[in-house]
Every structure is written in C-alpha cells, then in structure tokens.
C-alpha positions in Angstrom: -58.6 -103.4 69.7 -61.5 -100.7 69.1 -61.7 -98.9 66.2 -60.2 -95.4 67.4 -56.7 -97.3 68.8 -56.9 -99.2 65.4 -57.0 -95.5 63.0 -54.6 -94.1 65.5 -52.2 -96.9 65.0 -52.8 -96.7 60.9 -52.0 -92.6 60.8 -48.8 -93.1 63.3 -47.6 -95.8 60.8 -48.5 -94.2 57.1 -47.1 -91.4 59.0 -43.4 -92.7 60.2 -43.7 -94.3 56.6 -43.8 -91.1 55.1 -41.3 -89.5 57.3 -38.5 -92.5 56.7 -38.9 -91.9 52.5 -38.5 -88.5 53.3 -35.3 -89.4 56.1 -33.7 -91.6 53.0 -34.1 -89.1 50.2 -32.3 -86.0 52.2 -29.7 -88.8 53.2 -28.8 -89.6 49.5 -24.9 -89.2 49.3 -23.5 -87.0 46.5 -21.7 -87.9 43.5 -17.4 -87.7 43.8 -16.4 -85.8 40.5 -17.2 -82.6 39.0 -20.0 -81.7 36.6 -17.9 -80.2 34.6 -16.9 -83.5 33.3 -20.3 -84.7 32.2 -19.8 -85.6 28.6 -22.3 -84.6 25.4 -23.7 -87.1 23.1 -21.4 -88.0 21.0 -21.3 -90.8 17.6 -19.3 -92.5 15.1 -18.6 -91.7 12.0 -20.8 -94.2 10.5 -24.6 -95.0 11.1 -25.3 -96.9 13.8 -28.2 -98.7 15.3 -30.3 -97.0 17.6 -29.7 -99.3 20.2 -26.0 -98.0 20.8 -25.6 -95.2 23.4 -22.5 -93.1 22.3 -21.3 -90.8 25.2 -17.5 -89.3 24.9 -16.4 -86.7 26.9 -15.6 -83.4 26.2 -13.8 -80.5 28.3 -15.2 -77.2 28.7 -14.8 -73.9 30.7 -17.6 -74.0 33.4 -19.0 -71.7 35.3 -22.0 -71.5 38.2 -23.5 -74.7 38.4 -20.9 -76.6 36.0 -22.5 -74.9 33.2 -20.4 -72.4 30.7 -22.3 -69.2 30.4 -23.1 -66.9 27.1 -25.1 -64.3 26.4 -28.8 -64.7 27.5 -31.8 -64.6 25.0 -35.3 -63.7 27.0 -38.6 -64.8 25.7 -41.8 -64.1 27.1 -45.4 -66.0 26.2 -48.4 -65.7 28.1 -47.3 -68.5 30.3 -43.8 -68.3 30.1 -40.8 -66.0 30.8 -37.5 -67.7 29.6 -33.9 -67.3 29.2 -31.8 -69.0 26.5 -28.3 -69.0 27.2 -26.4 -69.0 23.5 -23.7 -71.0 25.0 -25.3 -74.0 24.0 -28.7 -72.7 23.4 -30.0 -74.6 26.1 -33.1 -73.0 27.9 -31.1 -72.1 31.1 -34.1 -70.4 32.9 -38.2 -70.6 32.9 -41.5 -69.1 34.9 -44.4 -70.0 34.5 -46.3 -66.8 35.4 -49.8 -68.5 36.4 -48.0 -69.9 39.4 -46.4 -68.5 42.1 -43.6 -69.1 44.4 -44.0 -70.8 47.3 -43.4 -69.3 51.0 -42.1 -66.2 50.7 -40.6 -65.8 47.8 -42.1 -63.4 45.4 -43.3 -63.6 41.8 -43.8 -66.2 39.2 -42.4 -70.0 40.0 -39.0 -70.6 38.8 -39.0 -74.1 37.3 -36.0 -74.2 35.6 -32.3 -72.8 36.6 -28.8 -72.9 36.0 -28.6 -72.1 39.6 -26.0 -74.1 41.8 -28.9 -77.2 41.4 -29.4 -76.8 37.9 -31.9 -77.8 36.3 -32.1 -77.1 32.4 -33.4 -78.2 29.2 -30.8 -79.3 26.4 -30.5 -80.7 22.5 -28.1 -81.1 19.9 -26.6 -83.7 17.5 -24.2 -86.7 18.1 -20.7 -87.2 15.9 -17.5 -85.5 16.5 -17.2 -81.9 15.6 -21.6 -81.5 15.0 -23.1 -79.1 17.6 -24.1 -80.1 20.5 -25.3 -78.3 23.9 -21.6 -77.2 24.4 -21.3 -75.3 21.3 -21.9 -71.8 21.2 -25.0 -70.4 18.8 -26.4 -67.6 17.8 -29.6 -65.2 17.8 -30.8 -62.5 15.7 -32.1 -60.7 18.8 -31.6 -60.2 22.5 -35.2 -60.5 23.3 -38.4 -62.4 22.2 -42.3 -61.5 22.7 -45.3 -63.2 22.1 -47.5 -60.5 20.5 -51.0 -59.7 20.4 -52.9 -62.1 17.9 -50.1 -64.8 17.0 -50.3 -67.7 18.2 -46.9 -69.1 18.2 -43.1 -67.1 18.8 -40.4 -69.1 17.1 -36.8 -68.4 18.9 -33.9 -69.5 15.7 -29.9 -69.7 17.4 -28.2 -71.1 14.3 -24.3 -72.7 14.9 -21.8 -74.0 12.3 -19.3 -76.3 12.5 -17.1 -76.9 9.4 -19.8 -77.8 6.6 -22.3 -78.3 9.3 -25.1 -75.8 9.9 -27.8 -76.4 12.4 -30.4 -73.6 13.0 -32.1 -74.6 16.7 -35.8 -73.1 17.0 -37.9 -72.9 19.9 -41.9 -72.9 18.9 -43.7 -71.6 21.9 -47.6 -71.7 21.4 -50.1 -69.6 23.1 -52.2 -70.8 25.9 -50.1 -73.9 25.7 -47.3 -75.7 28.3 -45.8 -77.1 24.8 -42.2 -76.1 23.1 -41.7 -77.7 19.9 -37.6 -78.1 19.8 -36.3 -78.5 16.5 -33.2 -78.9 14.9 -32.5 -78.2 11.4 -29.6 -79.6 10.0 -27.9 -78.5 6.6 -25.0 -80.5 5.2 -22.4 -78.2 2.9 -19.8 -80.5 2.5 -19.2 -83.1 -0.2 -19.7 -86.1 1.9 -23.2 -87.6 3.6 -23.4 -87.0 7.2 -24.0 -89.4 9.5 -25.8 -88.2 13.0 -28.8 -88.3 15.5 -30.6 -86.0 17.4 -30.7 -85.9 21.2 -33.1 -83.9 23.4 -32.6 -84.4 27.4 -33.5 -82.6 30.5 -30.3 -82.1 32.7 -31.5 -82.1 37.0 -29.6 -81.8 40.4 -31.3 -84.6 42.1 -32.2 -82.9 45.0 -36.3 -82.1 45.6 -37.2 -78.6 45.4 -36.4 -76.3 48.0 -39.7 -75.3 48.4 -41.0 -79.3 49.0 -43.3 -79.7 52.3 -41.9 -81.6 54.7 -43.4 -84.3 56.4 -45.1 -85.3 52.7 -43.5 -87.9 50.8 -43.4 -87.0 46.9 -41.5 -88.6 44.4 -38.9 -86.2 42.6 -37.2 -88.2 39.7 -37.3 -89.9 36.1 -40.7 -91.7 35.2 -40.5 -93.6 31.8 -43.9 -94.6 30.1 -44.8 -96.7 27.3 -47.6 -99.2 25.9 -45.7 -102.1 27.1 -44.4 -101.0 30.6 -46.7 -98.3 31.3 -45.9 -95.9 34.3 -42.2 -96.8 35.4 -40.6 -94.4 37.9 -36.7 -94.9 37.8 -34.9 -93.3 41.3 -31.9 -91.0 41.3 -30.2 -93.6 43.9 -30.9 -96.7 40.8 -29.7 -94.9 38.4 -26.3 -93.2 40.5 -25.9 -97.4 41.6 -26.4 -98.3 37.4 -29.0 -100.3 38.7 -31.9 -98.8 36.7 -34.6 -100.8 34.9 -36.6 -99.0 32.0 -37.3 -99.7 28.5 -35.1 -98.0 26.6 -35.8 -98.1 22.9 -39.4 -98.6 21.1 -41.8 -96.5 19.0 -44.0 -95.1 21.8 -44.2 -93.8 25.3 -42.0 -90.4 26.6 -39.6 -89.9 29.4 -39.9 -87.2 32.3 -38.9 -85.6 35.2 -41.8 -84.8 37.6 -41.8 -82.6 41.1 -44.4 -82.1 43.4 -46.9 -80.2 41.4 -45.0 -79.6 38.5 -43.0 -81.7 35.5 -40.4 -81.7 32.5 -41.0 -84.5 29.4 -40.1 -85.4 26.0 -42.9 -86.4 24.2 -41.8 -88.3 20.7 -44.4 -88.2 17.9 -46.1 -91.9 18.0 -44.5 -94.6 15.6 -41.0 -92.6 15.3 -38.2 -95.0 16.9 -36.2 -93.8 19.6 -33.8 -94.4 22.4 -34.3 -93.4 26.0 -31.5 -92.8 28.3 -30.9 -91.9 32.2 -27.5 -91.5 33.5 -25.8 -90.0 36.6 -23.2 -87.7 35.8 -21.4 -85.6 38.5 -22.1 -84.0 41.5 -25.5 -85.5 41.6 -26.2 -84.1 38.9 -28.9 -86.5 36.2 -29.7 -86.1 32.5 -32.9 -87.8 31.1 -33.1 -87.3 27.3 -34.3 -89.3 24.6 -32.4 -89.6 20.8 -33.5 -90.4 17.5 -32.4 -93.0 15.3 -29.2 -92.7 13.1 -29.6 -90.7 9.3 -27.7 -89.7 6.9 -27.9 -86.6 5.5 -26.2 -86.0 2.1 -24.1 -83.5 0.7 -26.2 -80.5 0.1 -29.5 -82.0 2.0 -30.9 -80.6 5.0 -32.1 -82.9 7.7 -34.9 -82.1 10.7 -35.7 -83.4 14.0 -38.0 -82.6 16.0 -39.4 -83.1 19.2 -42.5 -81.5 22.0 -40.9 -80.7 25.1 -43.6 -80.6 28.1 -42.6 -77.8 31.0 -45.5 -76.9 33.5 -48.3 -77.8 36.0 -49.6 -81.5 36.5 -52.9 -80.8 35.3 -54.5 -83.5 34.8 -56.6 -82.7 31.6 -54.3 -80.9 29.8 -51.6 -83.6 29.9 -53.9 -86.8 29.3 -54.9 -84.8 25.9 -51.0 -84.2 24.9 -50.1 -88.1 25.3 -51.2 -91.2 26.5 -50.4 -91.9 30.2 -48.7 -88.4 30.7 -51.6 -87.6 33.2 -50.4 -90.2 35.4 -47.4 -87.6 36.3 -49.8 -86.9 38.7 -48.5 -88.9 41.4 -51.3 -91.3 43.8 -49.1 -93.6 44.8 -50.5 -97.1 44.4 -53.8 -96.3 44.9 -54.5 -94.1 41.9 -57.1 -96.5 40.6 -59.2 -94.7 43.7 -57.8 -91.2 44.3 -58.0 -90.9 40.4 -61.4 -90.8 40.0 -61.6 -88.7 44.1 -59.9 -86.1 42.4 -62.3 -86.2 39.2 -65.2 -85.8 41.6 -63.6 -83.5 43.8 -62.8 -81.1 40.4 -66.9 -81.6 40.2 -67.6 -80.5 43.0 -65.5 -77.2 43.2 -66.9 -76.5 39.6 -70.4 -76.3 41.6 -69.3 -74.2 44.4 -66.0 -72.7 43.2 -63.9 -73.1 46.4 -61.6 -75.5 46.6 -61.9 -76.2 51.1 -65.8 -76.3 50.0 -65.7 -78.9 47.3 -63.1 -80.9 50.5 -65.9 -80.6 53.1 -68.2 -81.7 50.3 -66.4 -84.4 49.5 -65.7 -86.0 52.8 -69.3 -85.5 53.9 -70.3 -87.3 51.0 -67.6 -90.3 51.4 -68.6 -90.4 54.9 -72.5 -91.0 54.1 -71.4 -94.0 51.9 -69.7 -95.3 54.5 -72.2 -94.6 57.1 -73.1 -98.3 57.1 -69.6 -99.8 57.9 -69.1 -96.7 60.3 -72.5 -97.9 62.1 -71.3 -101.4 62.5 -68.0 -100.5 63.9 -69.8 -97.7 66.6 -72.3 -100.3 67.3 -69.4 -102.6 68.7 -68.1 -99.8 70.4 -71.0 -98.5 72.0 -71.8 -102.0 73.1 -67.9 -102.5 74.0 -68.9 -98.8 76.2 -72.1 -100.3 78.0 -70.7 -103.3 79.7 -67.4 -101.6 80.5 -68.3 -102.2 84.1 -68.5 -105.9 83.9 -65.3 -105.8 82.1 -63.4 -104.0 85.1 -65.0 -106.6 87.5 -63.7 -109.6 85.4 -60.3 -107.5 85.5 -60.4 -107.6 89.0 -61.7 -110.7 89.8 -59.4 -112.9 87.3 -56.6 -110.6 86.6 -53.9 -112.7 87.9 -55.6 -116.0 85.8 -55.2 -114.8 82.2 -56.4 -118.2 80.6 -59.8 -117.9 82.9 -60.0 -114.0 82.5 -59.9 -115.0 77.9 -62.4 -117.7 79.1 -65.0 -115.5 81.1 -64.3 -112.6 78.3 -65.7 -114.8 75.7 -68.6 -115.9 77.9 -69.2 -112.3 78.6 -69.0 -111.5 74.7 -71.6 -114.4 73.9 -74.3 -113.2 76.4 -74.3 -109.4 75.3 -73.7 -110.7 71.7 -70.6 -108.4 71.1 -67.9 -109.2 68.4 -64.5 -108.2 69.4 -63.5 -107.3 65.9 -66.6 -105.7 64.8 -65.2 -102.4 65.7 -61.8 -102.7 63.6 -63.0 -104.6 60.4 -64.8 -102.3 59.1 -62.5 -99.5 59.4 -60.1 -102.0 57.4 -62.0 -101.8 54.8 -62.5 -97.5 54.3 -58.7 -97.4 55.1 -57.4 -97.6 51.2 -60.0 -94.7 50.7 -58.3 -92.6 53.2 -54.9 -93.1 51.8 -56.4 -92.6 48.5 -57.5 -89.3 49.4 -54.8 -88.4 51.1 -52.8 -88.7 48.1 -55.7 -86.8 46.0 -55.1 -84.2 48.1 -51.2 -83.7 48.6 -50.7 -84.6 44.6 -52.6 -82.0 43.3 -51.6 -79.0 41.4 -55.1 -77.7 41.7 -55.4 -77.0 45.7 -51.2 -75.3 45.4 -52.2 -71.6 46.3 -56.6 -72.0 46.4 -57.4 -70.2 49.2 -60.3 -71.3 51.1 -61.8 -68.6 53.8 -59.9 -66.4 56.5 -56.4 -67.1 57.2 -56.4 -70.2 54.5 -55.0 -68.9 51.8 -52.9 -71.9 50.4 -54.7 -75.6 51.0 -51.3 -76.9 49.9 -49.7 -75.2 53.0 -49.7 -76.2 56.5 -52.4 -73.4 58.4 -50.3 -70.5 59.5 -52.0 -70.2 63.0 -52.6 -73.6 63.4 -55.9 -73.2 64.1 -57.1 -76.4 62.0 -54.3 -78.6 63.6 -55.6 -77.2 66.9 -59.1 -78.0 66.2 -58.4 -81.3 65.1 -56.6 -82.4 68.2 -59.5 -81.4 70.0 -62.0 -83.1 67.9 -59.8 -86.1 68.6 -60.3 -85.6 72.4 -63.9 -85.4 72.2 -64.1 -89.1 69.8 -61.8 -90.9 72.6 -63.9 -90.1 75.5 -67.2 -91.3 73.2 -65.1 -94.6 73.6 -64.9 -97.0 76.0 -62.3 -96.5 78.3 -59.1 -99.4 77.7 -58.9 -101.0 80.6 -55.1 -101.4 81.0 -53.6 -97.4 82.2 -50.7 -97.3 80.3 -53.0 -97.7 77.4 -55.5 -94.9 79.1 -52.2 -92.9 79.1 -51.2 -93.4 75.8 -54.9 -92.9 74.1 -55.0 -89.1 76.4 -51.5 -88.0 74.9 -52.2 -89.2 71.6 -54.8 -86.3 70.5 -52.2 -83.8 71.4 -49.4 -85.5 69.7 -51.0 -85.9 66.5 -52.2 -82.4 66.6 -48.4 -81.1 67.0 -48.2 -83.3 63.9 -50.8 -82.1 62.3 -49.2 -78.5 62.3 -46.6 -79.3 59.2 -49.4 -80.9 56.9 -51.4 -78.7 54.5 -54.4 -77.5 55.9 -56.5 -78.8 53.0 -55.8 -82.5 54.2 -56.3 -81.2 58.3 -59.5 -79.6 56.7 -60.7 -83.0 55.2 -59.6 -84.8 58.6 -61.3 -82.6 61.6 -64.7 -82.5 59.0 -64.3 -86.3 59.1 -63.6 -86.4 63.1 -66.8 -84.0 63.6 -69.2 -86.0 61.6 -67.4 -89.0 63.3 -68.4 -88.1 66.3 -71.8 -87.0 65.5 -72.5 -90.5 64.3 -70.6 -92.1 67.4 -72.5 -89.9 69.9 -76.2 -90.4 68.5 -75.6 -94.8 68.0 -74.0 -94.3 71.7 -76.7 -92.5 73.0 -79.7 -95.2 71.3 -77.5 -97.8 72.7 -77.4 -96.9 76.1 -81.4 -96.1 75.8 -82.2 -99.6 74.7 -79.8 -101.3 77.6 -81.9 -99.2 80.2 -85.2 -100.3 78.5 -83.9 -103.7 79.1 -83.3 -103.5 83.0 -86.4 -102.1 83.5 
C-alpha cells in the first residue's frame, strides 16, 4: 500500500467516523412526558447531608417551551444583552454582542433562550414553601444598563414566602464573561431555617441549530475536578441513568459546552458541594450544582453565592477563571498536541494578524519538520514509480501463480533495495498530528467569523464558492499521478474517482481546515515531484 492510498483510506475513515457520531446524535429519541412536569429542588425540613439529592415535584402553569412566563427585566453590559424573566428570575435570554450569528441570521449570537429548545440559567433554595425558580420575584426596574465608568451592574428581584425573604442579584462585571449569582436569604420568623442553595443550567439536548454538519462536536455536560479531571457525561447516559461523575467534593465546576461557546458553575475552591445531572422531560437536561445544608436562625440572614460562566471558549480567559475550565475547548483525545498547535498557531496570527495566514504558516512549518519522514516515504514511492515496468511484466508473466508472483516480488524488492512499507510508516507516524490539527482547527472559537482574503470571510464556514474544495480536489489529481500507477484497474479506478469524491466532500468542511489541506497537498507535491524527479536522474545515470 503506498503512502497516498494509505492517507486516502485514513481521511475516508476519520471521516465516516465523524459522520456516524453525528448520524447517532440526530437519532437520539426524545423523552415521553412533558416539561412541564420537571420538578424544582426541593428539602426537608431538617438539615441534611449534602450527599442527599432532594427533588419533589411541583405543578405549574407553563407556557412556550414548558416555561411560565412573567414580565421581562433587560440588562445590557458591554458584552451582554439579557432578559430576566421575574417569573422565576431565571435569566431566560442572553447575547453576547462580540459574536455574531451564524449563516444568515443577523445580529449578536443568542446563547441562551426560552425558545421551544430552551436553554436557560436558574437558582433558588430547597425546602417546601422557600423560593425557588418557579416562584415569582420582583424588580425595581424594567431595564438595566451598564454605564460609563462602573464596572459592575447589580440586577436585585427580591421574593417572599411567609417569613422567608430572598433578594436574588445578578453582578455583571465589565469586560468580563462572569455573573456572580447570589442569593440572599433573610429569615423573619421565630424558628431557624433549614435550606441550601442550588444554581443549574436548564438545556434541550439538541446541538445548536447553527452546528456544521459533517463535524463532530460534543454538545453536553462536562464535570471537572482534581481527582477526575475532564469528564464529559452524554445526554443519552444520563436520559438511560447511566451517568458516571463525581458528584460531591470541595473542588472542580460543572458545565455545558457547544461548539464554540459554554455555560458553567464555578464554586469558590474549598466550599463543599453537590453536583447533579438529570433528564427531565421532553429531552429536556438540568446541570446545577447545590450547596451544603445551613441553618439560618430566626432573624439571621444567610448568603450564597456562586460565578456563573456564559460566553466564548477562549482559551486564556477561562484557564485564568478556574483550573481545567480551558479544556472546554474540545480536542478530542489528542489535546496533549492540538493544545499546544493552537498556542503556536495564536503566535503566529499575533505576527501577521490573519487568521488563513498564521494556517498557511503553520502547515508550512509542520510540513518542514516533517520533511524527513515525508522524504523517506517519497523515496519509496519514487522508487516503487521507477520499476513499475518490471512490476507489470512479473504481473503478466506470474499472474495466475500468486505464491511465485510474492516470491519474484520480493526478489525484485531485494535487488532495487525497495521496502514495501517504507512509503506508509512514516505517514503513520505524522497521522496523530493531522488529527490533532484538525481538531485545533474545528474547536476553536478564534477562526468562528476571521475572514481570511476574498470570498473567505468565515474560516469556521465551509467556502461559499467552493473554490478551495475545488482546488483541493485538483491538487489531489496532480499528487496521484506523481505516484506509481496500482497495478490492479479496479484500484486505478478507484484512486481516479477518489480526488473528485473527496472534493464534493470537502465542500461542507470549513474552508480554514480545506485551507490547511490543499497548502499541505501543494507543498506535498512539490516535495514528491523534485525526490521523483532526482530519482529517476540517478536510475538513468545508472544504465548508462
């Protein structure tokens, strides 16, 4: 097998890989009952351990998305543009203003909704009768503004319920992707209260509609702490109550990461909590994590608090809010390599400020270290090229006697001192690097909208002409016929159709990745031609 049938045979299969994950996850079935049933946190009277999950079910009126509806409370930041819905005072809607929609949609992303696929951020306190996400609070205002030369807006809904008062405040910071959520509790009565806090995010399961096909990328709960590290926990695990995590401990955070973009609790360090992901109706998910059990006496006021994380997967930012929360960033099982790809790739767009540049860059680089293996391998092929004559005359002589046709192949191997697997070994070895950055590439929230020159206005996206799809199906042309020709036709066949198969392929990936691939096929072929081309030399110095 020569090197270009071996990469061809790699892409095909990451590829139908990729395309099954994304077959299985659009064929997730739905759950039976309504969300409307989905119960609050609820808790005894008495103080409990953390360790016990208290969930009873309350009714409520529902509307548009299973979600009761109240009057809306809009905040704008600098990064944000959010509605509170008092009904709850859950944040029912968020932009983030620095990033647009996808496709054709217009304006600022929409990352939260209470939509018919909600997806929504909610608190409250366990215990019969406390408030919770289903009671209705309150707001001084109708509308909230981040003002010039303050750095935080704080948002205050206050509920009561009997000799309960709780006073929920939103802390949006400039410049920052951070809400602090707290909830201040104040206890009237004559007896000590007994209650936690819970803060979850609430998700229809399904990926976002604006999610490119043919790309696998993981939309669903990741748990993270010291001991487990990165866990991701699937919809389909936890709808089956099959779902493995670690759910109490004094570090780590829980989230619920997109392409590109992520939701997370983030518990201050040392403070015990529980974590918790259940399936509740119409596929339908909540991921939250609650405090331990206080009491709060008669006249006392109590406080929780907790950062909630709602924005981009950038790197940077989120390795400096918590430890591990960069690896949101999904690379698959080879982040230990696309990690660091992506670092250098950030380099090198910092030097040339274009995105397709610092690509180009990049792969021109990787190829030059490789250049070595790459030589080997089109040293074999070259040689494979040169006696493909003698080759078709042992076909044709011994074609009927495979066992003396292997025989006189080896011979024939031995005297021009060519290694049958010296084209696909080292091509083995630069594959995890090619997946790697194939992940680099896809993963990051950097490339989503860079344009690059022309008609390239999104890297993220798949070209609009298909003028890079088109290219690369012809760059892949020119590399098979710098091979030597298989000598069976069905295979001849096969290796002709397979340029233009790939390149129809091609068309749905985003152009950054084609980008990366035909600057990697042309210097390919540069290499292939000029080791071809001193091969050939030396084998007509020799018959002379």
């Amino acid at each position: 097998m020569d090197t270009k049938r071996l990469l061809l045979f790699f892409i095909l299969s990451f590829s139908l890989i990729m395309l099954w994950e994304r077959y299985q996850s659009m064929q997730a079935p739905v759950g039976p009952a309504s969300m409307a049933e989905a119960p609050p946190t609820a808790a005894p009277a008495t103080p409990q351990s953390a360790g016990t999950s208290n969930l009873a079910s309350q009714a409520a009126p529902t509307t548009g998305g299973g979600l009761a509806k109240g009057r809306r409370i809009r905040v704008e930041t600098d990064l944000f543009r959010a509605e509170i819905d008092e009904n709850g005072g859950d944040i029912r809607h968020l932009e983030l203003l620095r990033h647009r929609a996808s496709g054709d949609a217009e304006g600022p992303l929409v990352l939260l909704s209470d939509a018919a696929k909600p997806y929504v951020i909610q608190s409250g306190l366990t215990g019969a009768g406390l408030p919770n996400h289903r009671t209705v609070f309150a707001a001084e205002a109708d509308s909230y503004a981040m003002t010039e030369g303050k750095d935080t807006l704080e948002v205050s809904l206050r509920a009561v319920s009997g000799d309960v008062e709780v006073t929920r405040t939103y802390v949006f910071h400039r410049g920052q992707y951070v809400v602090d959520v707290r909830l201040d509790t104040r206890n009237g009565g004559a007896q000590a209260v007994a209650t936690s806090a819970y803060f979850q995010m609430l998700r229809h399961g399904d990926a976002p509609a604006d999610a490119q096909k043919f790309q696998s990328t993981y939309t669903g709960p990741v748990v993270y702490n010291d001991a487990d590290k990165y866990h991701k926990v699937d919809f389909e695990s936890v709808r089956k109550g099959k779902a493995e995590y670690a759910r109490q401990g004094k570090d780590g955070w829980v989230a619920l990461i997109q392409h590109y973009f992520l939701t997370a609790w983030l518990p201050a360090e040392g403070s015990s909590r529980e974590n918790y992901i259940d399936a509740l109706a119409n596929d339908v998910y909540r991921v939250g994590v609650k405090t331990t059990v206080t009491e709060i006496a008669a006249g006392q006021t109590g406080s929780a608090t907790m950062r909630l994380y709602a924005g981009p997967q950038e790197q940077d930012r989120l390795a400096a809010l918590a430890p591990g929360l960069d690896l949101t960033t999904d690379y698959g099982w080879l982040t230990i390599i696309a990690k660091p790809m992506f670092k250098f790739l950030s380099f090198l767009h910092d030097l040339v400020g274009n995105w397709g540049v610092a690509i180009i860059l990049l792969t021109v680089i990787v190829k030059g270290l490789f250049y070595p293996l790459s030589a080997t391998s089109y040293r074999s092929m070259a040689k494979m090229r040169v006696v493909a004559p003698k080759l078709q005359q042992l076909k044709e002589r011994y074609g009927d006697d495979k066992q003396r046709m292997q025989v006189e192949l080896m011979k024939l191997y031995q005297t021009e001192k060519i290694n049958p697997l010296g084209g696909c070994l080292p091509i083995l070895v630069q594959i995890p690097v090619f997946i790697a950055l194939y992940y680099a590439l896809i993963a990051s929230v950097e490339l989503r909208h860079a344009p690059f020159y022309g008609w390239i206005t999104d890297l993220s996206a798949p070209d609009p002409f298909y003028v890079l799809p088109i290219l690369m199906g012809i760059s892949m042309i020119l590399q098979s016929r710098l091979n030597p020709p298989p000598p069976d036709p069905i295979q001849a066949k096969v290796m002709q159709i397979m340029p233009i198969a790939f390149s129809v392929f091609f068309f749905f990936f985003a152009s950054g990745l084609v980008l990366y691939w035909l600057v990697n096929n042309v210097l390919s072929i540069a290499q292939q031609w000029r080791i071809n081309t001193v091969m050939e030399r030396e084998k007509a110095a020799e018959r002379r």
